[in-house]
N, C-alpha and C positions, 0 to 999 in steps of 0.2 A: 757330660763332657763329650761324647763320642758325637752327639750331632755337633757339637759346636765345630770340632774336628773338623770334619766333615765340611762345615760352611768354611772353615780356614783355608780347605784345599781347593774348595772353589771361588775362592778371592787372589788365592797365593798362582794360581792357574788359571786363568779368565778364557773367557771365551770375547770372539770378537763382535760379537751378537750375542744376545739372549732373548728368546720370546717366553714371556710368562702366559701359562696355559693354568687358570684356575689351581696356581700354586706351584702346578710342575712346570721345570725349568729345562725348555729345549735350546742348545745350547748351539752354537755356529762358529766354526774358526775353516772353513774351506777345506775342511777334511783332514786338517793335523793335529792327531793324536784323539786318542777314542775320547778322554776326558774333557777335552772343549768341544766335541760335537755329539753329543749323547744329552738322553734324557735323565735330568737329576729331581730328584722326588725327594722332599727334604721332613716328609709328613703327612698323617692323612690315610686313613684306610676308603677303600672305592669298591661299591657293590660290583658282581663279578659283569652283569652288564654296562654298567657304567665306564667299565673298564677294557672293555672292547669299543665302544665307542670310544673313548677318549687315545686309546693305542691306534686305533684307524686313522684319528686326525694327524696325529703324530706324522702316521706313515703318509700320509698327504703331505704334510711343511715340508717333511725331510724329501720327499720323493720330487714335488716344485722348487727345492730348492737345490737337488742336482746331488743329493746326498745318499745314503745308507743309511738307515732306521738301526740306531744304538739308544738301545737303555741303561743306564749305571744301575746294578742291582747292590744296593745296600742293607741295612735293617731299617732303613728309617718310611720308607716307602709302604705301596700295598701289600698285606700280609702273602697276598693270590697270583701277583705280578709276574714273579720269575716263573711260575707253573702255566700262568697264562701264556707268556712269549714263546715258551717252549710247545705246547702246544699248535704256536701259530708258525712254528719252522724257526723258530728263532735261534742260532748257535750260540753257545757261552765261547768267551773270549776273554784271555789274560787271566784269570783270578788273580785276588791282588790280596791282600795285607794290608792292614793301617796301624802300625805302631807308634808309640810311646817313650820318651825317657824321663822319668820324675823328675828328674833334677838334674840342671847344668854343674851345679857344685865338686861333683865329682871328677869332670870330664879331666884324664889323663893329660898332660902340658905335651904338646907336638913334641917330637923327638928333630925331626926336619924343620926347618923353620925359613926354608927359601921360599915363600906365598906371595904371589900376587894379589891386591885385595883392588878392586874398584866398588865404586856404588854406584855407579850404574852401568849399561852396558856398552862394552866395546866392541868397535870392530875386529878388534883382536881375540879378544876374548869369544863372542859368535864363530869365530872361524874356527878356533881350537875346538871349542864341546860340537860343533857342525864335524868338522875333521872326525874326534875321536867315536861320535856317533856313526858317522856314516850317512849326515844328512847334508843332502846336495839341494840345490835349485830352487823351485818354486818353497819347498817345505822349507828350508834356510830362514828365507827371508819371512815366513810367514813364521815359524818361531821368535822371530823375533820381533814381530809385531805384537804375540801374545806377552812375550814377557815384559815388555816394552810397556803394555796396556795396564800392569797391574798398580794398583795404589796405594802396595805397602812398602815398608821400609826396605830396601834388597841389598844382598850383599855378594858380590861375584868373585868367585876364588879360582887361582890355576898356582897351582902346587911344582916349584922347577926343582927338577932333578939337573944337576950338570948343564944349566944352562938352558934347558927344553923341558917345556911342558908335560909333565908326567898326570898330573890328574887334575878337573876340574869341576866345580859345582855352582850352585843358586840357592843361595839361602835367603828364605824371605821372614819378616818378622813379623806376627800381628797378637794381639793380646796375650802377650808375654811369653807367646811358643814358639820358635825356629822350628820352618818347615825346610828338608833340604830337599831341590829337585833338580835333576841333571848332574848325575854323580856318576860321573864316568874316568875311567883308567886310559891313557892311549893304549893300544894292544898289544905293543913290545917293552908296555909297563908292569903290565897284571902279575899278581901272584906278588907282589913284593913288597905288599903292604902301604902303599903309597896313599888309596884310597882311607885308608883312615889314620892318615897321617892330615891329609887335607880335611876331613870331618874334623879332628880336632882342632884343627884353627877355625872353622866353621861355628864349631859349639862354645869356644872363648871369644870368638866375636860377637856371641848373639847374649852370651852372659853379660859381656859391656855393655850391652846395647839395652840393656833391660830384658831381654828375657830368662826365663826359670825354667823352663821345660820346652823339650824339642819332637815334634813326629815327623814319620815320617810316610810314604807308598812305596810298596815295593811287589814284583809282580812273585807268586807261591813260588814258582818253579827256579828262580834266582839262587842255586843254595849258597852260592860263594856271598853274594850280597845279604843273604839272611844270618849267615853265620858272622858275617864281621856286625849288623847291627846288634845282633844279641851280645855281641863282645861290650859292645858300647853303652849296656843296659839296656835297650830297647825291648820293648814286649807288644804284642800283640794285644790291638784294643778292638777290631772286629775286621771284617772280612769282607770284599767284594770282589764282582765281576761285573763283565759285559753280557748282553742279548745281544747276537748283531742280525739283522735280516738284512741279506744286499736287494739293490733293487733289480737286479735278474731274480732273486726269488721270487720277487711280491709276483713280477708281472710274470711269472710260470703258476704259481697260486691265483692270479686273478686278482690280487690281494691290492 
C-alpha cells in the first residue's frame, strides 16, 4: 500500500512536465514546489556505478533546463541513492511524513459548519490559500496551473469564521483515499482550532464521495500540524526527504 501512496501523491500533485528516465521520473513545474520538480524513483535497485551515471544525466536535464537537481528520497528507490547524493554535496531538505487514517467512519461531525465547498477551482478561492500562504506572482499562477492539471476528483474548502475566511484546503480523491493538500490557517486565525474544523468537512465530503481512507504529507518539523493529524487518527506510514544540489554547487564542483 505505501507505493501505491506514493503514486497517489504524484497524481493528486502533478508536475507540468515529466521525462521518464528508464523508470525514473524527472519531474518539471518551473520551480514550484520541491515535489513537482525533483526526481521520483518509484522502484528498482541500480549498481553503484550505474547510479552515478544515471544522477549525472539528471544533473544535465535539470541544469539545461534552468533548474536545481532535486531528488525525492523515499524507500521505494535505490537502496545507495541518499548515501550517494550526499556524497556528491547534496543537502537534505524538508523531511517529510506520509500518513494514514484507516477509516473515514469515525471522522468527528464539524462543530462549524460555515464551509465553502467548489469543485473546482476559483479565483477566489486561489487568492485566499495564495493570501494565507504567502504566495505572490509568478508562483500564484503557476500553482494554479498544477492543480488545475490534475485528473482526479477535487474538492476545494475555505472554512468562514464571521463572514471571512478562516482556513482553507484541497482535497483530492483517487482509489478510495482523500489526499488533503494546501491546509492552511490565515495567521490571525491559528490556535483556534479552525484547521480541523475545515478537515472535517473535508473527510465527510470524501466519505460521500466514495472514499474509505484518507493520507496525507506533512513536513517532521510541523509539530502543531503533526499534533492535530494524530488527533484525527492519522499515523505514520513512511518517511521522506529531499537531496537538493543548486546549480552554483554543481559548477563550483565541476560537476
Amino acid at each position: 500500500m505505501t507505493r501505491m501512496i506514493e503514486e497517489l501523491t504524484l497524481n493528486a500533485w502533478p508536475s507540468l512536465q515529466t521525462v521518464i528516465y528508464d523508470g525514473w521520473l524527472l519531474r518539471f513545474a518551473d520551480g514550484y514546489t520541491k515535489r513537482s520538480n525533483s526526481v521520483s524513483i518509484l522502484g528498482g535497485d541500480t549498481g553503484p556505478e550505474e547510479l552515478y551515471a544515471r544522477i549525472a544525466d539528471c544533473e544535465r536535464i535539470y541544469t539545461e533546463s534552468g533548474q536545481d537537481t532535486i531528488f525525492k528520497i523515499t524507500p521505494f528507490g535505490p537502496s545507495a541513492l541518499d548515501a550517494v547524493l550526499e556524497r556528491l554535496g547534496y543537502a537534505i531538505a524538508d523531511p517529510s511524513r506520509v500518513m494514514i487514517v484507516e477509516s473515514l467512519d469515525c471522522t468527528p461531525q464539524p462543530v462549524l459548519i460555515a464551509v465553502e465547498f467548489e469543485s473546482s477551482m476559483s479565483e477566489s478561492w486561489l487568492e485566499t490559500m495564495c493570501s494565507m500562504n504567502g504566495i505572490t506572482g509568478r508562483n500564484k499562477a503557476l500553482a494554479a496551473r498544477i492543480m488545475e492539471s490534475s485528473k482526479q476528483k477535487q474538492g476545494y474548502f475555505t472554512l468562514m469564521v464571521d463572514g471571512s475566511p478562516a482556513a482553507c484546503g484541497l482535497g483530492v480523491i483517487e482509489r478510495g483515499f482523500i489526499g488533503l493538500y494546501d491546509i492552511v490557517t490565515a495567521p490571525s486565525s491559528r490556535n483556534q482550532g479552525y484547521g480541523e474544523q475545515l478537515i472535517r468537512h473535508m473527510l465527510h465530503w470524501a466519505r460521500a464521495n466514495g472514499a474509505s481512507k484518507g493520507y496525507l504529507q506533512v513536513v517532521q518539523s510541523n509539530g502543531a500540524a503533526n499534533r492535530l493529524y494524530q488527533k484525527l487518527n492519522y499515523r505514520e506510514i513512511y518517511r521522506y526527504w529531499y537531496r537538493v544540489k543548486t546549480r552554483a554547487y554543481a559548477r563550483e564542483s565541476g560537476c
